[in-house]
C-alpha positions as CSV (number, residue, x, y, z in Angstrom):
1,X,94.8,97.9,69.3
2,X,93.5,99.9,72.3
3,X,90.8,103.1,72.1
4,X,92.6,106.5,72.1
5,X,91.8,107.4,75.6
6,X,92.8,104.4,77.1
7,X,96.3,104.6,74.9
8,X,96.4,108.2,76.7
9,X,95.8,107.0,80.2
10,X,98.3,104.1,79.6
11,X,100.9,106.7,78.3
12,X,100.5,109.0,81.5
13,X,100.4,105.8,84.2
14,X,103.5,105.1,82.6
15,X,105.4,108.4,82.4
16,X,104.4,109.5,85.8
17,X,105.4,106.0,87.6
18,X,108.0,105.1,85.7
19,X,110.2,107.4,87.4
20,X,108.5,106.8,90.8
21,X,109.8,104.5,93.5
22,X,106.6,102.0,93.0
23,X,106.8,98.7,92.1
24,X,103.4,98.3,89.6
25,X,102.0,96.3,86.8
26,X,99.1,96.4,84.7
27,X,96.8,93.3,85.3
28,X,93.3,92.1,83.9
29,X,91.8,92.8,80.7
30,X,94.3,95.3,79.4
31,X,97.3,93.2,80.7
32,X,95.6,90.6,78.9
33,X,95.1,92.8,75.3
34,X,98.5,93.6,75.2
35,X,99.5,90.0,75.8
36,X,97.9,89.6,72.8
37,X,94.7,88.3,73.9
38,X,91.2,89.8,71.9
39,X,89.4,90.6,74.8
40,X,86.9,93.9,75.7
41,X,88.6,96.3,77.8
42,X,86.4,98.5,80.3
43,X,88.6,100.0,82.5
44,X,92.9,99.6,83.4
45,X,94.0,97.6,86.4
46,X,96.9,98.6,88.2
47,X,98.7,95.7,90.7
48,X,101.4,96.7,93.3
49,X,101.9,96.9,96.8
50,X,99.9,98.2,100.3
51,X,103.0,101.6,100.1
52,X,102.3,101.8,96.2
53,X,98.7,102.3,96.2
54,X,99.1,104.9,98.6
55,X,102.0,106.3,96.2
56,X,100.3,106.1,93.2
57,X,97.3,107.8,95.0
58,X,99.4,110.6,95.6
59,X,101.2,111.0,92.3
60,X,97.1,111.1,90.8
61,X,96.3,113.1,93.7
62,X,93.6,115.5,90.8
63,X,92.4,112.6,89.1
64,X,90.9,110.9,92.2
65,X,87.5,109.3,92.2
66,X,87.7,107.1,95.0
67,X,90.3,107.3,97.5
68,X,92.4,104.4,98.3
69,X,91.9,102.6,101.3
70,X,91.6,99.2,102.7
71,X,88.8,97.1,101.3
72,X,87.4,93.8,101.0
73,X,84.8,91.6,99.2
74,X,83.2,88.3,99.5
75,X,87.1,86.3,98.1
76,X,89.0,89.6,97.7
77,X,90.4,92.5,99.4
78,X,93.3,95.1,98.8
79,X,94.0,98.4,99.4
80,X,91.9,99.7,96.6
81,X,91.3,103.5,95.1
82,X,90.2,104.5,91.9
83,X,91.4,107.2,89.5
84,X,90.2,108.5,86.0
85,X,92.8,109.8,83.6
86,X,91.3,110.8,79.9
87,X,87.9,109.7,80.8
88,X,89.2,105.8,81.9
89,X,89.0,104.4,85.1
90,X,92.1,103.1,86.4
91,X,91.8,100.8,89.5
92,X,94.7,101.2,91.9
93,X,95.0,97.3,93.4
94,X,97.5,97.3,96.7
95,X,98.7,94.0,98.2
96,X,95.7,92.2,97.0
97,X,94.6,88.9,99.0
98,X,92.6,86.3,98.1
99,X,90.6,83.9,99.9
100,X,91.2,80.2,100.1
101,X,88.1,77.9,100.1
102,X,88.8,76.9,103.7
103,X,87.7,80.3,104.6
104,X,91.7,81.5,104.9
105,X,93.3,84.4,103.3
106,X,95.9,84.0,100.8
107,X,98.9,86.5,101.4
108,X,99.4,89.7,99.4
109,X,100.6,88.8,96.1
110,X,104.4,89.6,95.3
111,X,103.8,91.3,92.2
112,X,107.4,92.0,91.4
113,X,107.6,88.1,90.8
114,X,105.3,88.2,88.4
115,X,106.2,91.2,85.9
116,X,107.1,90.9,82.5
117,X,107.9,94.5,80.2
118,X,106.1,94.5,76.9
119,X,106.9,97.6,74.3
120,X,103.3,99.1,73.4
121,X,103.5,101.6,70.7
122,X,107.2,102.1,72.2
123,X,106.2,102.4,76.0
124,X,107.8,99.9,78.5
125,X,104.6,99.0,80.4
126,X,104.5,96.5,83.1
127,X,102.2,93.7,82.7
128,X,102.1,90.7,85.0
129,X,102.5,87.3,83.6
130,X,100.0,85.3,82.4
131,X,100.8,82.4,84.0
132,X,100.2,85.0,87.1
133,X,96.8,86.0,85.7
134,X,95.6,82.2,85.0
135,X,96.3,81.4,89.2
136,X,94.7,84.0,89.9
137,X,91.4,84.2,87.9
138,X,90.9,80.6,88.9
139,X,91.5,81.7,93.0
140,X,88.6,84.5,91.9
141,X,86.4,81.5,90.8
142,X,86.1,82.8,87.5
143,X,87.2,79.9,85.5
144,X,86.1,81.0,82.2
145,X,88.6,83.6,82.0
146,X,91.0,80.9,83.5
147,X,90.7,78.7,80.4
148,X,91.0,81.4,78.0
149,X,94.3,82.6,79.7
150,X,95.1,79.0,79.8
151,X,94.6,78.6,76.1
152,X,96.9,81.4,74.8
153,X,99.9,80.2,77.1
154,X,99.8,76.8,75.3
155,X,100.1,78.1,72.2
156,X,102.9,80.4,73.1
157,X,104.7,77.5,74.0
158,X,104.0,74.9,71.2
């Protein structure tokens, strides 16, 4: 389902954070594989809080590439640091905030609201929901990805 090196980076996020006090989830294009989607992944997305980037930073403290710290975009901005474990890049995403179109910013998202545990290859990896996903790929104006997310809920539920 996934390439070998990102299986191994998704095995070490989750041993090393499973036993740390950091509420996490896996989100974009991975999230979205092991939803069941067939989508590319490029890289692994991790979603948690402002003290859990800083955590997880800490925890990955060798595999480092960019250090976490507050950034923002054009529509987006987090506390954002960047790892690579087995030769993937794992984005660390903390208390990410959107903006509205009135020019506003959106509050951090609660992403322990949001998580749902999937079993992958017997791992208990933290994704966050789709319906999670959906809102927020249309906030990122990037519809496409909105539809597609959209798509697979419906036919979950028929």
């Amino acid at each position: 389902m996934i390439r070998s090196e990102m299986r191994k980076a998704l095995e070490e996020l989750v041993a090393r954070l499973s036993s740390a006090d950091v509420t996490w989830a896996i989100t974009g294009s991975l999230a979205h594989r092991l939803h069941g989607i067939p989508i590319d992944i490029h890289d692994i997305d991790v979603l948690t809080d402002k003290r859990g980037a800083y955590e997880i930073a800490s925890l990955f403290e060798r595999e480092i590439v960019r250090r976490v710290k507050f950034r923002q975009a054009e529509n987006v901005r987090s506390h954002f640091g960047e790892l690579n474990l087995h030769g993937m890049a794992v984005e660390i995403i903390g208390d990410m905030e959107t903006r509205r179109p009135d020019g506003s910013w959106e509050g951090p998202v609660e992403v322990a609201a949001h998580i749902l545990s999937v079993d992958y290859d017997g791992m208990a990896v933290p994704l966050m929901s789709l319906e999670y996903e959906c809102g927020a790929y249309e906030r990122l104006g990037r519809p496409g990805r909105a539809a597609l997310l959209r798509k697979h809920i419906a036919r979950e539920d028929a």
